[in-house]
C-alpha positions in Angstrom: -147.0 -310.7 121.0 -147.4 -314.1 119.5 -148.9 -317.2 120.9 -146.0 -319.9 120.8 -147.7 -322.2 118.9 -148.1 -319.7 115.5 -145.0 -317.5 116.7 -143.1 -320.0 114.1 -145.2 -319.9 110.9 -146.3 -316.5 111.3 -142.6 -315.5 111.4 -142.1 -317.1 108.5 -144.9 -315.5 106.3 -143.8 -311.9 107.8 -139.7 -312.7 107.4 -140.0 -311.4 103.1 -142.0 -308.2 103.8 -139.2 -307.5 107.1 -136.6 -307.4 105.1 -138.7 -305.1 102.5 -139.5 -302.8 105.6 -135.4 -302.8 106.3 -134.3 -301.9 102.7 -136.7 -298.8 102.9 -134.7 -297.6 105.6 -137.1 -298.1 108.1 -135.8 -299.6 111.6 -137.4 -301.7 113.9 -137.5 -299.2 116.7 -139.5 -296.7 114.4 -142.6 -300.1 113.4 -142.3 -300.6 117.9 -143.5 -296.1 117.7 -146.2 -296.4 115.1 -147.5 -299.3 116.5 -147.6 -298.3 120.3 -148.4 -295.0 119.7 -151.3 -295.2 117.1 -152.5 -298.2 119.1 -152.9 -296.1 122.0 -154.2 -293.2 120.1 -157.3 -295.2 118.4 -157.9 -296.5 121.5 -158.4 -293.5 123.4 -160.4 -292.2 120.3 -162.9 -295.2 119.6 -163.1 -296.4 122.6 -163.3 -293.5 124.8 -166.2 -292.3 122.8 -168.2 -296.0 122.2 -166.9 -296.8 119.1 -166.4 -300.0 119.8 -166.2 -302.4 116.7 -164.6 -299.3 114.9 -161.8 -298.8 117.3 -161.2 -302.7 117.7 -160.5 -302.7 113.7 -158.1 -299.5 113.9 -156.4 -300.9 117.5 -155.8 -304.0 115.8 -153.9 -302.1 113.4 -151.6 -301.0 115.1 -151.5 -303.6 117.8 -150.3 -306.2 114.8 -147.0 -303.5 114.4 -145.9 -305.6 117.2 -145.3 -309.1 115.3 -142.9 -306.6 113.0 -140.5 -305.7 115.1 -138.9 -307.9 116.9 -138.3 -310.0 113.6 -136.8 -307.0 112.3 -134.5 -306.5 114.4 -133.4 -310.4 114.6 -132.8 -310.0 110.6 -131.0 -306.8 110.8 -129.0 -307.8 113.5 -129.8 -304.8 115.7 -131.5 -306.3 118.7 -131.0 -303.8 122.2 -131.6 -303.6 125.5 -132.7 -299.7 124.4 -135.1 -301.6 121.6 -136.4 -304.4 123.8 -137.0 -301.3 126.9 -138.9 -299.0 124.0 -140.8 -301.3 123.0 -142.1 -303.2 126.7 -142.7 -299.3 127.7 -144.9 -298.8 124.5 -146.3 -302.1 125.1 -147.4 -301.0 128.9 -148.6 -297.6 127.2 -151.0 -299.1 124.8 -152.5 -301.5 127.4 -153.4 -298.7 129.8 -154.6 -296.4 126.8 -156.8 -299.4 125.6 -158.2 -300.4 129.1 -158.5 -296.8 130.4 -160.6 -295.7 127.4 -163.1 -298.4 128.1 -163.2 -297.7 131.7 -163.5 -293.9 131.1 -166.6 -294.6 128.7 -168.4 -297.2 131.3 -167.4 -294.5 134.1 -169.3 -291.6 132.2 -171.9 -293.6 131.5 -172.1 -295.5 135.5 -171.9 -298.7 134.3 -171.1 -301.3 136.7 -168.5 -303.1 134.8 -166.4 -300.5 135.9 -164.6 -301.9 138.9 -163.9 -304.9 136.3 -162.3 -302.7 133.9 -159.8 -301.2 136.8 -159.5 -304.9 137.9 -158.1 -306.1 134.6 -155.8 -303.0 134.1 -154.0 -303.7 138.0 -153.8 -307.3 137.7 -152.2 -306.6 134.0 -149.5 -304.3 135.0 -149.0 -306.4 138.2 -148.2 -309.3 135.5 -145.9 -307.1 133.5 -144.3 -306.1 137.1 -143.6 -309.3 138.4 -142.2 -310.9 135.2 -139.6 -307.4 135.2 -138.6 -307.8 139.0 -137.8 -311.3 138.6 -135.6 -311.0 135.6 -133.9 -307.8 137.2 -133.1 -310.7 139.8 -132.0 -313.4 137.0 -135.0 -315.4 137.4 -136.9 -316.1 133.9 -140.5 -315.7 134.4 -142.7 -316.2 131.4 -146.1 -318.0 131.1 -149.5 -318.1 132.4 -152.8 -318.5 131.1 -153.0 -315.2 130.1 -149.6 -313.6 129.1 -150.1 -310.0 127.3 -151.3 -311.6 123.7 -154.0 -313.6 125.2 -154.9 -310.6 127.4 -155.0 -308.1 123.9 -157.2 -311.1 121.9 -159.4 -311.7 124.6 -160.6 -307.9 125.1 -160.3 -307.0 121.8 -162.5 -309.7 120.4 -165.0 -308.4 123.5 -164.8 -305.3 122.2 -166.0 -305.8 118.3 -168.6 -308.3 119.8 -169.5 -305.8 121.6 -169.4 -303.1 119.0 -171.5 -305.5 117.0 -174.2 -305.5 119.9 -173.5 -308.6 120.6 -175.7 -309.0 124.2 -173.7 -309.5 127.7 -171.0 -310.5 126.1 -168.8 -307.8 127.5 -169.6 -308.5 130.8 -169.4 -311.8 130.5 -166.0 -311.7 128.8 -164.3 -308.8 131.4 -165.1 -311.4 134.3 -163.6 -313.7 132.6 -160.8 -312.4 131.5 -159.9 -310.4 135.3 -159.9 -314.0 136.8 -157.7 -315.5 134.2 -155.3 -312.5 134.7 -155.5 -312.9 138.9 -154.5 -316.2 137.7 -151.6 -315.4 136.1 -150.3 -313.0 138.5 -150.4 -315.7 141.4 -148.9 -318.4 138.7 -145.7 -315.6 138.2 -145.3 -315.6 141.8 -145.3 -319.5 142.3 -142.7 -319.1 139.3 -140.1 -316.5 140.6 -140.9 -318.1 144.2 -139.4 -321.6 142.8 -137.0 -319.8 141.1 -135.6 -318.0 144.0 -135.0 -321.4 145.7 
C-alpha cells in the first residue's frame, strides 16, 4: 500500500529489518494477520467510540504491517496466490472495519455526514471489485486518483485532524475524498472497457 513514487526508497530502508523479521521465523503471511486484524480491531475500538486522533495513531500501526509483507515474501521467495488472496481479503476487512466504525459513531450520534461515510465505503469496495473482475478476465487494471493508499492517507489524516478538533475538516475532507473515489471507479471502468477491446 505504497504510493509508486516512495514504493522504491521505502523498500529499501525496510529490506534490512525484512530479512530480520524472516530469521525470527516469522512469515509474511503472519505481519499480512497482525496488521489486518489489529487494524481492524483499533478501528472498531477508537473509532467506534470517538476516539479519533487515538485510534488514527494505533490504526496507523497496524495499517503500516502492510509495507512488511509483501517485501517479505519477495526476499524469502514465498510469494502465493493463497498470500496475495489473505492479504487483499484482510486488506477489504480493515477498510470496512475502519469506515464502518466512523459511520456507526456519526449514525449514533445523527450526524449528517453519514450518508458520506456509506458513500466512501460502496464506491471503495466497488474500486476493489472492478480491479478483481477485470484481472479474473486478464485485463490489468490499476490506477486512479485514489487507489487504496491514497484512500487510507486521506481519511486517516481526517481523522487525527479531526481528533485534534480541527473545525469542518471532516466534512470537508469525506466530500472530498467520496468524489475522488466515484472518480476512480468510473476511471477503472474506462480502463477494463479499453482493455476489453
Amino acid at each position: 500500500m505504497l504510493l509508486s513514487s516512495i514504493k522504491a526508497p521505502v523498500t529499501r530502508i525496510i529490506t534490512p529489518l525484512c530479512r530480520g523479521l524472516l530469521r525470527a521465523g516469522i512469515t509474511p503471511n503472519w505481519v499480512s494477520a497482525v496488521g489486518g486484524i489489529g487494524s481492524s480491531l483499533c478501528a472498531a475500538l477508537f473509532y467506534g467510540s470517538s476516539h479519533f486522533f487515538a485510534g488514527t495513531l494505533a490504526v496507523t500501526f497496524f495499517v503500516l504491517f502492510d509495507l512488511f509483507d509483501g517485501a517479505m515474501a519477495r526476499l524469502a521467495g514465498t510469494s502465493s496466490r493463497w498470500g496475495a488472496v489473505l492479504d487483499s481479503t484482510l486488506d477489504r476487512i480493515a477498510d470496512a472495519s475502519i469506515f464502518g466504525a466512523m459511520a456507526y459513531w456519526f449514525a449514533k450520534s445523527h450526524d449528517r455526514n453519514l450518508p458520506i461515510l456509506l458513500g466512501i465505503l460502496l464506491s471503495s469496495f466497488m474500486i476493489s471489485y472492478i480491479k478483481a473482475r477485470a484481472e479474473a478476465l486478464d485485463i490489468e487494471c490499476t490506477g486512479g486518483v485514489a487507489e487504496r493508499s491514497e484512500r487510507l492517507i486521506i481519511i486517516l489524516v481526517i481523522a487525527g485532524l479531526h481528533g485534534l478538533g480541527v473545525p469542518y475538516i471532516f466534512t470537508v475532507g469525506i466530500w472530498a475524498l467520496l468524489v475522488l473515489c466515484l472518480i476512480t471507479v468510473l476511471q477503472r471502468l474506462l480502463i477494463v472497457y479499453k482493455g476489453s477491446k
